[in-house]
N, C-alpha and C positions, 0 to 999 in steps of 0.2 A: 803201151807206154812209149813216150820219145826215147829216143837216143840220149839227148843229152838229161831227160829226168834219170833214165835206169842207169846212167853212166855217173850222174851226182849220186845215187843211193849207193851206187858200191865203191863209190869211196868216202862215203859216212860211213859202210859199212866197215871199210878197210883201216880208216883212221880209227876209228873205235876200238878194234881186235890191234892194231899196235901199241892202245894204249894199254889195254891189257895184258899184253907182252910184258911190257915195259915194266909192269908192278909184278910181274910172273910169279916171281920167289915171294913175295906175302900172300897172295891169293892163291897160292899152292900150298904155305902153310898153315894160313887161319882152312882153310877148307880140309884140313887132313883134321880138325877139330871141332867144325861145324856142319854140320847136317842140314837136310832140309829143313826143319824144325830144332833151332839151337836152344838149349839150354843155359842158363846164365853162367854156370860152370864151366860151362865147355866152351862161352866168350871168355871166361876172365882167362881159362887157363890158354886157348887161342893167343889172347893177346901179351899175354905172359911170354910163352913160344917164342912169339914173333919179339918181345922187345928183348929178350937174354941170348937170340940169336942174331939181334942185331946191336949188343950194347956189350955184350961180357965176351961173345964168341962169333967177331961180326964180320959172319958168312952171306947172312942177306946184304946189305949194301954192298960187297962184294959180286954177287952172283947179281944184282939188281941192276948196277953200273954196265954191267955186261950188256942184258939184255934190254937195256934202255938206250946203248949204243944200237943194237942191232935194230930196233924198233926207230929210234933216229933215223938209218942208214934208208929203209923202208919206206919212211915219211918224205927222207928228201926225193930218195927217185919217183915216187907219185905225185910229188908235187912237180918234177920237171915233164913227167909224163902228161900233165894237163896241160902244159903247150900244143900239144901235138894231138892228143886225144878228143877233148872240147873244141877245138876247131872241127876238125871230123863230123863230129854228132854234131853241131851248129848244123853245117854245110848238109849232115843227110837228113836231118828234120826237114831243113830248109826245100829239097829236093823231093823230099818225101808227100805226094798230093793225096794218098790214102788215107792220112790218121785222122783219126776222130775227133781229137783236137782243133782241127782246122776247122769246120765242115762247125757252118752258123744254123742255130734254131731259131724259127719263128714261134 
């Protein structure tokens, strides 16, 4: 694989897993009620959870603010680090006379 394909896959990979940071505190608490096979109980009561912890005793948007700051914080330094990174990978593809990508079939 190039440099700069495996270097875009792990920051799909990376933005992905920040966004999920981000929502931490509901998919920590519908998940402490849902299984791999949910029952429609164990949604409604999930979603129950999650709105009386974020509407009567509202610890989620609290703890969520949080960790959507820090998943921000994350986003912006990988996006300043693709100044510096993606040029690199250009430059070593570019140098690189081995990959199988270059290399034409008849």
């Amino acid at each position: 694989m190039s440099a700069t394909k495996s270097l875009t896959h792990f920051y799909g990979s990376f933005f992905f897993k920040c966004g999920e940071v981000a929502i931490y505190p509901y998919l920590l608490t519908m998940d402490a009620f849902i299984d791999s096979k949910p029952k429609a109980e164990d949604l409604i009561l999930g979603i129950g959870v999650c709105l009386f912890l974020s509407t009567v005793v509202p610890i989620l948007p609290a703890i969520t603010s949080i960790t959507f700051t820090i998943a921000s914080f994350g986003i912006s330094l990988a996006l300043a680090s693709m100044f510096v990174t993606y040029p690199i990978a250009i430059l070593s593809d570019a140098l690189d006379s081995t990959h199988e990508d270059h290399c034409m079939a008849i």
